[in-house]
C-alpha positions as CSV (number, residue, x, y, z in Angstrom):
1,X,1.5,-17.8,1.6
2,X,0.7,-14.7,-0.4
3,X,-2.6,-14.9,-2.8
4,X,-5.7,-12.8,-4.0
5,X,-7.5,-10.6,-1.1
6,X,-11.1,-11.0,-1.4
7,X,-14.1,-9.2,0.1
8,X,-13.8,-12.0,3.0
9,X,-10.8,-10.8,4.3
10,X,-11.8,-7.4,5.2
11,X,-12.2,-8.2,8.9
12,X,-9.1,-9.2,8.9
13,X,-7.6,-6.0,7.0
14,X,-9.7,-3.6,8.8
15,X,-7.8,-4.7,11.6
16,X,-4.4,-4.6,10.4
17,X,-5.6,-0.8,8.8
18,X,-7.2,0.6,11.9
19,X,-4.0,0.2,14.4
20,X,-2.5,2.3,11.9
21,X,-5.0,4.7,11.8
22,X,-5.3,5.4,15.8
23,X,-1.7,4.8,16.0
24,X,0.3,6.1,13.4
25,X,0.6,9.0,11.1
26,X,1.7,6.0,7.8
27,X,-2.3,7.0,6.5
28,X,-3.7,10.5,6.7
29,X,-7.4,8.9,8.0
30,X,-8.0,9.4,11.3
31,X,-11.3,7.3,12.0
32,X,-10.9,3.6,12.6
33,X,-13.1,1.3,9.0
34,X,-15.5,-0.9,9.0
35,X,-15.7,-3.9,7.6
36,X,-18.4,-3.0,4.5
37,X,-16.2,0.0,4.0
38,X,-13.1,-2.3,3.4
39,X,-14.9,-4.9,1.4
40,X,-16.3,-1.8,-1.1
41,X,-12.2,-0.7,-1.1
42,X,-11.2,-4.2,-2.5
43,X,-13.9,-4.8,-4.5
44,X,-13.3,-1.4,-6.2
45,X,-9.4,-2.4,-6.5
46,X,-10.0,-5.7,-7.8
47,X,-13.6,-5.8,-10.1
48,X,-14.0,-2.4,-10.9
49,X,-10.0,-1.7,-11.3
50,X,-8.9,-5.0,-11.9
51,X,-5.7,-4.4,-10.6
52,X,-4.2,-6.8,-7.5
53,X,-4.5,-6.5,-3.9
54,X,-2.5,-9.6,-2.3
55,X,-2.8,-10.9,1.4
56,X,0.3,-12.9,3.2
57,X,-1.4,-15.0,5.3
58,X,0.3,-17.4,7.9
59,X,-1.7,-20.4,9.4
60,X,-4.5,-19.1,8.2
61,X,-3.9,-15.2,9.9
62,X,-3.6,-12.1,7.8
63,X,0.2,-10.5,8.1
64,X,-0.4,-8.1,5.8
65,X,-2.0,-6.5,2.5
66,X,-0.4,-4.6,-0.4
67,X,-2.2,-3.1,-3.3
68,X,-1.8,-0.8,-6.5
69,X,-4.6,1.7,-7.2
70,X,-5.2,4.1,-10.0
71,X,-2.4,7.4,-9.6
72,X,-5.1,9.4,-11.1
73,X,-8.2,9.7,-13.3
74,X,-7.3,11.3,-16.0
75,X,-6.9,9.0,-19.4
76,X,-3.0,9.5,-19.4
77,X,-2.3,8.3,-16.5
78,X,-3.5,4.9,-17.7
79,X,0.3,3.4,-17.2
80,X,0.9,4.2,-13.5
81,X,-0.7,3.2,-10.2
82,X,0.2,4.0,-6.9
83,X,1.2,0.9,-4.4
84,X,0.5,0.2,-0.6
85,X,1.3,-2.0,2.0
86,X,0.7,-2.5,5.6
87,X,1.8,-5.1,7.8
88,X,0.3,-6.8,10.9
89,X,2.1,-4.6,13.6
90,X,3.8,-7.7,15.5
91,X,5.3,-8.8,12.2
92,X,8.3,-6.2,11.4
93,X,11.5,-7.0,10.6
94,X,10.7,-10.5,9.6
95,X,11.4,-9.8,5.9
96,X,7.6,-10.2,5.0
97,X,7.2,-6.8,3.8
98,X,10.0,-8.0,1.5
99,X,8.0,-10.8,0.4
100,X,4.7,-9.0,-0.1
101,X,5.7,-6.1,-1.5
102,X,8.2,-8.1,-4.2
103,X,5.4,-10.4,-5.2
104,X,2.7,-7.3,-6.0
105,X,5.9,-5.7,-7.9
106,X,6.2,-9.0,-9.8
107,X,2.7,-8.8,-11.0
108,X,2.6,-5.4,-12.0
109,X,5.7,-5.5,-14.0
110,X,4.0,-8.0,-16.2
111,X,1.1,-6.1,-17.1
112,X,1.2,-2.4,-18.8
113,X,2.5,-0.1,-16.3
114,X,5.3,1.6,-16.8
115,X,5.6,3.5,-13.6
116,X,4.6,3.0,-9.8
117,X,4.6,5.3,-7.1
118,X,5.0,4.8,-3.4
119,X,3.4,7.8,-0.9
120,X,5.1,7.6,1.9
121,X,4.2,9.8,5.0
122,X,7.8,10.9,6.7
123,X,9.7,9.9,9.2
124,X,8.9,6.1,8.2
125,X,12.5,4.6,7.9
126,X,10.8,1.0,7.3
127,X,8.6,2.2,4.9
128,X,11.7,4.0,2.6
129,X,13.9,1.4,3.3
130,X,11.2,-1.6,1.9
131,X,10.8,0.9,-1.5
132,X,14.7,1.6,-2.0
133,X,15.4,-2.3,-1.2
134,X,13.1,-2.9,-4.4
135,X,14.3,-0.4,-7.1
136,X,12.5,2.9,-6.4
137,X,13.9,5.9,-6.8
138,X,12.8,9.1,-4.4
139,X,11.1,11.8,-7.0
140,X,9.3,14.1,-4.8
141,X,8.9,15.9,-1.2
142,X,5.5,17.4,-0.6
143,X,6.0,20.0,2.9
144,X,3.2,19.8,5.8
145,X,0.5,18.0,3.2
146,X,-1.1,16.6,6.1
147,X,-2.1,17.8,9.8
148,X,-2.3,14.2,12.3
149,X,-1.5,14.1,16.0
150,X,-1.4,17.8,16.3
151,X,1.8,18.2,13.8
152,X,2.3,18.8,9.8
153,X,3.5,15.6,8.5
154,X,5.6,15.2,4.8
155,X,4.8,13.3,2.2
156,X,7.7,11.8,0.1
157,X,7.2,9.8,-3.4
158,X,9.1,7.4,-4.5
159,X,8.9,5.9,-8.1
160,X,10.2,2.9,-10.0
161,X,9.9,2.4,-13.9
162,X,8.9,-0.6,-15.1
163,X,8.8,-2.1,-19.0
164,X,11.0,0.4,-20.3
């Protein structure tokens, strides 16, 4: 089932976020949340920005979260947000990134955006595959944009347009 995160599932998220975090170089933080941090993070997503952050649960357990956020501040950027998603790391290759992913692109396409943006930190063959599989297009390479694990790591974007 996919629906609505809310501020109750950020134990649940924290922990899904935090192997990343100490495990991978797919986010550029390097200290492990807590939970009030997470529940400001959706609350900030979904009240302040009103924009969605969806769960896929299973039997009541968290597989993963996805979620747009604002690209940038300024006024003109009004029309594109920048998407993530992280699954529960037991879960890949099930097709539920698929799922997750496709159902906040669903959502988005029927509101006023007109392009979203995927960050992805490089290598992450899953990660570019999930984008590609759903329409977006690779725009950008940014070189050693972030230092984790004693390396430089890339930072590729991919885009898709929307309501066109």
């Amino acid at each position: 089932m996919i629906r609505n995160a809310t501020p109750d599932d950020s134990r649940a998220i924290c922990e899904i976020y935090n192997y990343y975090i100490l495990n991978s170089h797919a986010t550029f933080e390097t200290e492990s949340l807590e939970v009030p941090e997470m529940e400001k993070r959706i609350s900030r997503v979904v009240d302040e920005l009103a924009l969605p952050w969806l769960v896929l649960t299973d039997d009541q357990k968290i597989m993963g979260y996805a979620y747009a956020t604002q690209w940038k501040g300024r006024a003109a950027y009004l029309h594109t947000v920048e998407t993530t998603i992280y699954l529960h790391q037991d879960t890949f290759g099930e097709g539920l990134g698929s799922k997750l992913y496709g159902k906040l692109m669903d959502q988005l396409k029927k509101s006023h955006f007109h392009s979203i943006l995927g960050g992805i930190a490089l290598p992450n063959d899953a990660s570019v595959a999930l984008h590609e599989k759903l329409g977006f297009v690779k725009v950008g390479l940014l070189k050693d944009v972030g230092y984790k694990f004693g390396r430089w790591i890339d930072v590729g974007y991919w885009q898709l347009l929307v309501n066109e």
